[in-house]
N, C-alpha and C positions, 0 to 999 in steps of 0.2 A: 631948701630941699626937704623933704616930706622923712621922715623918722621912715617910714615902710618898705623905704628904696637902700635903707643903711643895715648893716650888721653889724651887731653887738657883737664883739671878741675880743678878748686877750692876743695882741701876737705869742704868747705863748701858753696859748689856751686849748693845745693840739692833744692832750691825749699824755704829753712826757715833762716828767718831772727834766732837768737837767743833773739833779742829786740824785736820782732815784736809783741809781746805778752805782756798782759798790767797783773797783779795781777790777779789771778782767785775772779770773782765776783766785779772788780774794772769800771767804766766804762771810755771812754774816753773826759771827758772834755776839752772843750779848748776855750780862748780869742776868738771874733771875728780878732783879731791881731796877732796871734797865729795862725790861721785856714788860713789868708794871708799871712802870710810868709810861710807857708806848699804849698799852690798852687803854690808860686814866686818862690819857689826852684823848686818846678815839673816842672812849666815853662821853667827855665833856663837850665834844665837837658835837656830837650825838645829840646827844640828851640838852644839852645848855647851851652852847654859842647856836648851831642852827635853827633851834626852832624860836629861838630868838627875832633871830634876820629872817626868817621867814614871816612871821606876823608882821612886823615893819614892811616886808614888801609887800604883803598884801593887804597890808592900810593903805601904804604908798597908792599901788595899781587900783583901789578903790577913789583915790580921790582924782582920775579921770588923768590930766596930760601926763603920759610919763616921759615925754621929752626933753622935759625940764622941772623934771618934778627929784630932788636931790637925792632922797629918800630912796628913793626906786630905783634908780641908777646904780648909788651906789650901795645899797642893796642886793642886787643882783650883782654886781663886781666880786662883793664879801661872802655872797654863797658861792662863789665858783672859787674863790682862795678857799672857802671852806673844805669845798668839795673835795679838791684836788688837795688839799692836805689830809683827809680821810683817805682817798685812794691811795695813798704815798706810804700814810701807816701800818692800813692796809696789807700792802705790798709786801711792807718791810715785817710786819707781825708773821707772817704768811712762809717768810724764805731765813727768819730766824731762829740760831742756833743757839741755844739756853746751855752757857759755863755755867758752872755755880764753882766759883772759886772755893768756896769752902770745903769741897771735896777734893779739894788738889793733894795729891799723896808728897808730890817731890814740893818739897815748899822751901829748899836748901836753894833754891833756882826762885831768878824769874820770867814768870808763864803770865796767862791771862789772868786777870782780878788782879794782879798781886797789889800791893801798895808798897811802894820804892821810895826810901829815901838815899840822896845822891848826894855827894858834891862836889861842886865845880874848882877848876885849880882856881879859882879866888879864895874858896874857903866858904863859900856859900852853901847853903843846905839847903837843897828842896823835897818835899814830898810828892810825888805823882801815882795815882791810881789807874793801871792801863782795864780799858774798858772798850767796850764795843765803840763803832763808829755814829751809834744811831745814840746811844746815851752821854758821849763824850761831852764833858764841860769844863773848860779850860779854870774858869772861876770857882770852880769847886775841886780845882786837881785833878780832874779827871783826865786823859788822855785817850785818842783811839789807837787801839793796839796796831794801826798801820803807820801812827803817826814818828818821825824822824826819833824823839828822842825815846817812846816806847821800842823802837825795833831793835836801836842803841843796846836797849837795858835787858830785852828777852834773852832768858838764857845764862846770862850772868850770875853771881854768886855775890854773897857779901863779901866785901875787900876786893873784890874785880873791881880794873877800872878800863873801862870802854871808850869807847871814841863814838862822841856826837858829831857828826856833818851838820854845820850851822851855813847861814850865809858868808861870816864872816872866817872861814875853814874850818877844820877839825878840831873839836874839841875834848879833852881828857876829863872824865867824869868817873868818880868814885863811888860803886856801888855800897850805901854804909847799913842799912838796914830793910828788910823782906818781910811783909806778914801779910797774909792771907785773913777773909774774911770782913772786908770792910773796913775802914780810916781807923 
């Protein structure tokens, strides 16, 4: 069958993110550090990964069959992820609400930003940073403020102790220490 009678698409190459959408009635928070690393990636998408995969496809589409030509293929696959993750941050830069924890007045509580350290009736200690849902990183502590064991902590004081909903049921969780402004 001739490539001219075929379409090139993504099934979900329509226009919508599946993430791109935050909880109905949720709004979008984020760190001022958060809302920077959101630009630095648009930046880099910009400026450095696409006009990368651009010049490769258009060696590619120079060197004549692009039916089977790997480069060009998958070339134009990596500029529509490009794409569509440009439009996403886009989106998400666009409808974002910049906390800056550091101005938080009640810091006896905790609110957005804070950094929480808990612990668990094992006797466990962790530390969690609640943060936007667009900069959330589980590996670096981070937490989205909509997330289970953030929503636990919001509000709480030190020496409160809360109740985490886990899979496994309710769990007692000791709020042990509160500071605002970063890890």
């Amino acid at each position: 069958m001739s490539k001219a009678f075929t379409k090139e698409t993504d099934e979900d190459d329509d226009g919508h993110d599946a993430a791109d959408t935050l909880p109905a009635g949720f709004k979008n928070y984020i760190t001022p550090e958060g809302l920077e690393r959101l630009h630095a990636e648009l930046r880099h998408l910009q400026r450095v990964e696409r006009p990368k995969v651009v010049e490769v496809v258009a060696w590619a589409a120079g060197n004549g069959d692009r039916s089977e030509n790997g480069d060009y293929i998958y070339g134009k696959k990596r500029l529509r992820e490009i794409d569509r993750r440009m439009r996403f941050l886009a989106k998400r830069i666009e409808i974002a609400e910049v906390v800056d924890p550091a101005l938080q007045k009640n810091r006896e509580r905790v609110y957005f930003g804070a950094t929480v350290t808990y612990a668990t009736a094992a006797g466990d200690e962790r530390t969690v940073r609640i943060v936007g849902v667009d900069e959330a990183r589980l590996e670096e502590g981070e937490v989205s403020w909509i997330s289970p064991i953030a929503r636990a902590l919001l509000k709480a004081e030190e020496g409160d102790t809360v109740e985490l909903r886990t899979p496994a049921g309710p769990e007692a969780i000791e709020v042990v220490k509160i500071s605002y402004g970063g890890r």
